[in-house]
C-alpha positions as CSV (number, residue, x, y, z in Angstrom):
1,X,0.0,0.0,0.0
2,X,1.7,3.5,-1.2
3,X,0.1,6.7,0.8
4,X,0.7,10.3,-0.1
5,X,-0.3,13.1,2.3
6,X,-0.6,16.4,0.9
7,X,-0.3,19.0,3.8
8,X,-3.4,21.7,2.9
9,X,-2.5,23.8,5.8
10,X,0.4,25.2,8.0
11,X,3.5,23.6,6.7
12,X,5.6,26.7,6.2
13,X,8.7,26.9,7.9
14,X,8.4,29.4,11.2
15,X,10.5,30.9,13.6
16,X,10.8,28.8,17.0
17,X,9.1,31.5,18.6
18,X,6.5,32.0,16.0
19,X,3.5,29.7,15.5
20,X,2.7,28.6,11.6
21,X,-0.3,30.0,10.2
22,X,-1.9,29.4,7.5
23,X,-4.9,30.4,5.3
24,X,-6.5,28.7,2.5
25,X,-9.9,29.3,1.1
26,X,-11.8,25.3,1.2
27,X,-13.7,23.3,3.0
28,X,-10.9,22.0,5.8
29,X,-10.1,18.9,5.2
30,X,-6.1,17.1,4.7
31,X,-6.3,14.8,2.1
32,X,-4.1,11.5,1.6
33,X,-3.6,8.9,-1.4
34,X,-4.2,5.0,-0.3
35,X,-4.2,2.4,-3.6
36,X,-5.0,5.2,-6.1
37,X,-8.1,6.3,-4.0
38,X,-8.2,10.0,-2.4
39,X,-9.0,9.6,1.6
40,X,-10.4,12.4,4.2
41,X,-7.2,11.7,7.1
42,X,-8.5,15.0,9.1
43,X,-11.0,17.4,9.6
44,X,-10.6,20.9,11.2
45,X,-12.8,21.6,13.6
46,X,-15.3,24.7,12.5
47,X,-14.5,24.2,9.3
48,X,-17.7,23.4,6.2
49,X,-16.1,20.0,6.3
50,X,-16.6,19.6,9.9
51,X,-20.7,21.0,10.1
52,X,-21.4,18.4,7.4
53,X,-19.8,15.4,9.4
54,X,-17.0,14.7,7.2
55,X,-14.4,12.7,9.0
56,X,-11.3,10.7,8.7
57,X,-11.5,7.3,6.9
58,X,-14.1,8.5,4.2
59,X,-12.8,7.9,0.8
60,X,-13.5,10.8,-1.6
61,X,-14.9,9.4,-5.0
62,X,-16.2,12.4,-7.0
63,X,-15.7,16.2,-7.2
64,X,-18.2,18.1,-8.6
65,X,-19.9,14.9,-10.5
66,X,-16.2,13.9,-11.7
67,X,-14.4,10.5,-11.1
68,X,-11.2,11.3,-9.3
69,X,-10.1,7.5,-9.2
70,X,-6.4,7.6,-9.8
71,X,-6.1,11.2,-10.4
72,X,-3.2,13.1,-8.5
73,X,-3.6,14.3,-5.3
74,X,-2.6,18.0,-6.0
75,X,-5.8,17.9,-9.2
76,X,-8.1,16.8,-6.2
77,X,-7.0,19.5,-4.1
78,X,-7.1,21.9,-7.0
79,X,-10.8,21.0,-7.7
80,X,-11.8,21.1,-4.0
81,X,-10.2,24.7,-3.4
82,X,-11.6,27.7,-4.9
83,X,-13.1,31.2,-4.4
84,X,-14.3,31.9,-1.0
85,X,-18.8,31.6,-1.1
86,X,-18.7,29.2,-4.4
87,X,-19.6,26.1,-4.4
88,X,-18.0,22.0,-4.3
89,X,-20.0,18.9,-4.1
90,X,-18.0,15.5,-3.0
91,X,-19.4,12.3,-3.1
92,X,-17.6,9.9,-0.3
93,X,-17.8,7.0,0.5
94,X,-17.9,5.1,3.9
95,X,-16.3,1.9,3.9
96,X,-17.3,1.1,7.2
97,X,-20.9,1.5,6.6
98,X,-20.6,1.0,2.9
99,X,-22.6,3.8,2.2
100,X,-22.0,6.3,0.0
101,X,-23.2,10.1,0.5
102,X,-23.3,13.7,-1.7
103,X,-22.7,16.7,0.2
104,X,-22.2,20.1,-1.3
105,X,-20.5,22.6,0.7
106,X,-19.8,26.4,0.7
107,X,-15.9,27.0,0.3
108,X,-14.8,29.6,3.6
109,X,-11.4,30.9,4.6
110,X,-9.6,27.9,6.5
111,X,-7.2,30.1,8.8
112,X,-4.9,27.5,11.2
113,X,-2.0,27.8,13.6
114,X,-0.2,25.3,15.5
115,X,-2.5,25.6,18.2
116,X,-5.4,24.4,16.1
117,X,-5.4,20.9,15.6
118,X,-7.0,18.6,12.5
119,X,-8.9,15.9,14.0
């Protein structure tokens, strides 16, 4: 099994006195690669993703209606960011339950420091 975590926020370098913080217009979630399939690994707290009841383990198969099987991570980020008030539907699945759910969100500014943690 190959995995792949793209970082979506705070991974600057700071000064040791300095927390990192980082803003990103989304719907807060960190995003990893497990056999070719996009997975939710976090969820920050307040965040669109995190009203809806997105959480860790769900496997992301659609963006906006289209198949994201084996595309690259930074294309699925890409298509989940965008301006701040427009619109991105995911469909995910739970492989736990075996169910598998639409949910549009609202993209919103994502603002996290080293304080806030993704759950």
């Amino acid at each position: 099994m190959v995995a792949t975590t793209v970082c979506l926020v705070g991974c600057g370098k700071k000064s040791p006195n300095q927390p990192a913080q980082s803003t990103f217009v989304g719907i807060g979630v960190q995003l990893s690669v497990k056999d070719r399939q996009v997975v939710i690994v976090s969820v920050l707290p307040g965040t669109p993703a995190a009203k809806t009841g997105l959480h860790s383990g769900l496997i992301l198969q659609q963006i906006n209606g289209t198949n994201i099987l084996g595309k690259p991570i930074e294309q699925c980020v890409f298509m989940v960011r965008g301006p701040i008030g427009s619109k991105v539907q995911l469909t995910v699945l739970d492989p736990v339950k075996n169910e598998t759910n639409s949910v549009e969100f609202i993209r919103d500014k994502i603002s996290m420091s080293d304080e806030t943690s993704l759950k």
